[in-house]
C-alpha positions in Angstrom: -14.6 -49.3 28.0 -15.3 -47.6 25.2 -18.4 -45.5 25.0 -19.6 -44.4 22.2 -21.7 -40.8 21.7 -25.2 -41.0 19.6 -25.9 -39.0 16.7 -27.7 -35.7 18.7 -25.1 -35.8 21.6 -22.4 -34.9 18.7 -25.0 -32.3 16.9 -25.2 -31.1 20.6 -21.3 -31.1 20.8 -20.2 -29.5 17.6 -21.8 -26.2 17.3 -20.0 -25.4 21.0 -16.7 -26.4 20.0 -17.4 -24.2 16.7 -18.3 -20.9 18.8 -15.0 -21.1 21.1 -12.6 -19.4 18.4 -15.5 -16.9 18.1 -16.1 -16.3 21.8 -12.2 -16.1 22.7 -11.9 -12.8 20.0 -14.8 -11.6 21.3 -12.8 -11.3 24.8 -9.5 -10.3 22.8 -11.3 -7.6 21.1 -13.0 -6.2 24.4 -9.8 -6.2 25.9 -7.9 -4.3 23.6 -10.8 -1.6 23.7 -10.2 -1.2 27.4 -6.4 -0.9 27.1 -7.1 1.7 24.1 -9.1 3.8 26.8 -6.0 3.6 29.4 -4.3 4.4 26.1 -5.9 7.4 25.1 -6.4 9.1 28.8 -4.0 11.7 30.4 -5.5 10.8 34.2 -6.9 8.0 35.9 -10.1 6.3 35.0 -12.8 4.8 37.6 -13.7 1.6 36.4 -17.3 3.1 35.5 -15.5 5.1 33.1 -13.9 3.1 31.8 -16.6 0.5 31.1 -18.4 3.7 30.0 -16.0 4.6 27.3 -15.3 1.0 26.2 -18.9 0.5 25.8 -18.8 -2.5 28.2 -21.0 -3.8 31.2 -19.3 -3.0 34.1 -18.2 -6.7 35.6 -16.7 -7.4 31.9 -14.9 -4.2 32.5 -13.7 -5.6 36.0 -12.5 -8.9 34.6 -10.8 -7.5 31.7 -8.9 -4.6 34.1 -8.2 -7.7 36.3 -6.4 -9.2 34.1 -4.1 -6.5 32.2 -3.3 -5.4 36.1 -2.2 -8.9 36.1 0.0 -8.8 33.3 1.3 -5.1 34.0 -0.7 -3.3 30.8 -2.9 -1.5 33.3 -2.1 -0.2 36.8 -4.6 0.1 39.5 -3.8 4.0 41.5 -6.3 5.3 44.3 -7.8 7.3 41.7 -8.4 4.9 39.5 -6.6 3.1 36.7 -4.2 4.0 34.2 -1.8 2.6 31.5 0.6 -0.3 33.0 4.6 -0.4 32.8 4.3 -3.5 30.5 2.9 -1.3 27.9 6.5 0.7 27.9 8.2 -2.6 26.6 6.1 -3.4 24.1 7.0 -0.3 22.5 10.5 -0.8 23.1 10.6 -3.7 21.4 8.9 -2.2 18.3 10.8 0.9 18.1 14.2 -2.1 18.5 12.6 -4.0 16.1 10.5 -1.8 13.4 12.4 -1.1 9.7 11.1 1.4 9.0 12.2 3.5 12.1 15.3 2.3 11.9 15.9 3.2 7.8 14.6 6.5 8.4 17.2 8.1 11.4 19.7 8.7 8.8 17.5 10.5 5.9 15.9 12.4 9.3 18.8 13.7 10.5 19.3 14.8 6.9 16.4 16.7 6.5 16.6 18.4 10.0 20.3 19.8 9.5 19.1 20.8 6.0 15.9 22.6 6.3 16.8 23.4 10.6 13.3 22.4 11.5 12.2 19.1 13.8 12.1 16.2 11.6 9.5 14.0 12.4 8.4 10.3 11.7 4.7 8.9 11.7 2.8 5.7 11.1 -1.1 4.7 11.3 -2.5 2.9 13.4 -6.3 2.6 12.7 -7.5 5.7 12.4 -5.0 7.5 14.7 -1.0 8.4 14.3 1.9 7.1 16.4 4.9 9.6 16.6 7.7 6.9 16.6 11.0 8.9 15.5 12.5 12.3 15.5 15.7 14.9 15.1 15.3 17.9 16.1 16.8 20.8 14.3 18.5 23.9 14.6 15.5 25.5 15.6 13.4 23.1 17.9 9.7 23.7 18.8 9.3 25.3 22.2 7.2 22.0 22.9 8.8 18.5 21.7 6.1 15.5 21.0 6.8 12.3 23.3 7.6 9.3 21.1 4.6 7.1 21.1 2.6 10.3 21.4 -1.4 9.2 19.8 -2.8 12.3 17.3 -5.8 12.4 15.0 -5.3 11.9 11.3 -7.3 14.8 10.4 -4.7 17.4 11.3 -1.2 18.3 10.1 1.2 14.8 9.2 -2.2 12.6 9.7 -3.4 13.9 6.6 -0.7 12.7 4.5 -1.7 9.6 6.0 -5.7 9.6 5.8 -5.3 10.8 1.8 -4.5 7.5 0.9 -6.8 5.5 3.0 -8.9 3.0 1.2 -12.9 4.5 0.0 -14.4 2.6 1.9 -11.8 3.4 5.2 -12.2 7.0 4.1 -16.0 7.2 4.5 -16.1 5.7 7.8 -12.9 7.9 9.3 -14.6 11.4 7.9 -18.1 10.1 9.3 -16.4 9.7 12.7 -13.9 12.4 12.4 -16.2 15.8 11.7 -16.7 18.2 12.4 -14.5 19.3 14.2 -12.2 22.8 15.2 -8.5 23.2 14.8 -7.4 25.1 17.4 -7.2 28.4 15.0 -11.0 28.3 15.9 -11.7 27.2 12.1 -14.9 24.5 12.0 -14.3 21.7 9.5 -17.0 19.9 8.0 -17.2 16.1 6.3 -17.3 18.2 3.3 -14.1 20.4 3.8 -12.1 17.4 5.2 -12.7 15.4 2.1 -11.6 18.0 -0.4 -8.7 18.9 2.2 -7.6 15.1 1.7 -8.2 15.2 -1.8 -6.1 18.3 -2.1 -3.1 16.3 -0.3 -3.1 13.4 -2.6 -3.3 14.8 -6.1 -0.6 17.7 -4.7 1.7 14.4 -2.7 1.7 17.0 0.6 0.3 18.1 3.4 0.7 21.6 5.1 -0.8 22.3 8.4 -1.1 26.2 9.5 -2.2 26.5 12.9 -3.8 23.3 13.1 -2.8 21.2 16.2 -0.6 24.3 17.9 -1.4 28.0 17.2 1.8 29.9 15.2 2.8 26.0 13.9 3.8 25.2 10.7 3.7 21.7 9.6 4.5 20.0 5.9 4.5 16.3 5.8 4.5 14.0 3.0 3.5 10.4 2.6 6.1 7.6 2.7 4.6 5.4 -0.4 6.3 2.1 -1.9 3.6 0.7 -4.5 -0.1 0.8 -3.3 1.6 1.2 0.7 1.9 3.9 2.8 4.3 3.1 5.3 4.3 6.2 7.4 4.7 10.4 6.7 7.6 12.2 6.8 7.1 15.9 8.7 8.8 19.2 9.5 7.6 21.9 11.6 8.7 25.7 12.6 7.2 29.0 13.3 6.1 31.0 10.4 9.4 33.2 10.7 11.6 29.8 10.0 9.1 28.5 7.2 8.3 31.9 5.4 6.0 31.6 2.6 9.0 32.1 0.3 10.8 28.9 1.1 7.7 26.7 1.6 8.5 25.2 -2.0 12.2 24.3 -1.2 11.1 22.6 2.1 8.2 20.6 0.4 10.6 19.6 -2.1 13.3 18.2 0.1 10.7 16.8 2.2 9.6 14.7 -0.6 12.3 13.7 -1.9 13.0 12.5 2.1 9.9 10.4 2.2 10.7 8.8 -1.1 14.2 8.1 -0.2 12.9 6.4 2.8 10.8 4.2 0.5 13.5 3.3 -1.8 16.0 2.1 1.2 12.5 -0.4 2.7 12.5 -4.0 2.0 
């Protein structure tokens, strides 16, 4: 039997079918806050934390945790919860997967038996940078950055990065971003970061003194192909290993690195 729906049951109808698509990224967008929080954390999180840092209510919270413990991105301790196992393969299959990592080994092995320094590779992601290669040099760092290590763009390699953000990106990550201290106990203001940034794109560099890590030397430049900027290319030493004197031949080389990278991209 057919039966047939009247004209104010389907006005009734329509507007509900209309809202799911906006309801279902409204739960995709609350859980990827939550697994940013596990993300971003070095220890265990009560749930009340975490719904505190997400900006959720604390049953969504539940729900959403639920559900990545489900699927192994989040892993419930007695302490509370942290970042799940699952999260390790999804990384995997970028870093198996991602070009760019993959054109860049040989130019950063390159650039770390020429200049002896750590070689590093960085990409964006919002307004945050992923470490997701590295050579080491003759001379490593006493510390060594994990791969898939998170760092803000306002400091060393990020700002090769955060100079060619878009105006309107730019606004919003220095409104978020300052002030702030580098660890050499220097304050930057909104002011001082813009300029900074302005100072890395017109010179195509970054270099980071003390910035992240006291007695660290950092110069990065921006991996650009058209209006795109895929990533930043970064060395670091000690100040006895990049001497004031040989800065230029290291910013030099690391250029030409970054642009070689872009050249071999598809």
């Amino acid at each position: 039997m057919l039966i047939k729906t009247s004209r104010a049951e389907q006005t009734i109808q329509e507007p509900s079918m209309a809202t799911a698509p906006a309801s279902a990224m409204r739960s995709l967008d609350r859980a990827f806050d939550v697994l940013g929080v596990l993300e971003d954390t070095r220890q265990p999180l009560r749930l009340s934390e975490v719904a505190r840092r997400a900006e959720l209510h604390v049953a969504t919270t539940q729900r959403i945790l639920n559900a990545l413990v489900e699927r192994g991105y989040a892993a419930r301790e007695d302490s509370g919860y942290v970042a799940g196992p699952a999260a390790v393969a999804t990384a995997h299959a970028f870093l198996v997967n991602n070009r760019l990592s993959q054109v860049a080994l040989p130019v950063l092995q390159e650039l770390a038996a020429t200049t002896g320094q750590t070689a590093s590779l960085f990409v964006r992601v919002a307004f945050a940078r992923l470490l997701i290669a590295r050579v080491q040099g003759r001379n490593p760092l006493r510390y060594q950055l994990p791969i898939g290590e998170k760092l803000p763009l306002t400091l060393g390699a990020g700002k090769a990065l955060a100079a060619w953000l878009s105006e309107p990106e730019l606004r919003t990550f220095i409104d978020r971003s300052t002030p702030f201290t580098r660890v050499s106990g220097e304050q930057v203001t909104a002011e001082a970061l813009a300029d900074d940034l302005r100072r890395v794109r017109g010179d195509g560099y970054a270099l980071s003194l003390s910035e992240r890590v006291l007695n660290v030397i950092a110069i990065s430049a921006p991996i650009r192909r058209g209006e795109e900027t895929l990533g930043a290319l970064s060395v670091s030493g000690s100040p006895n290993e990049l001497t004031e004197d040989d800065r230029p031949r290291i910013i030099g080389e690391v250029r030409r690195a970054a642009d070689a990278i872009a050249a071999r991209c598809p």
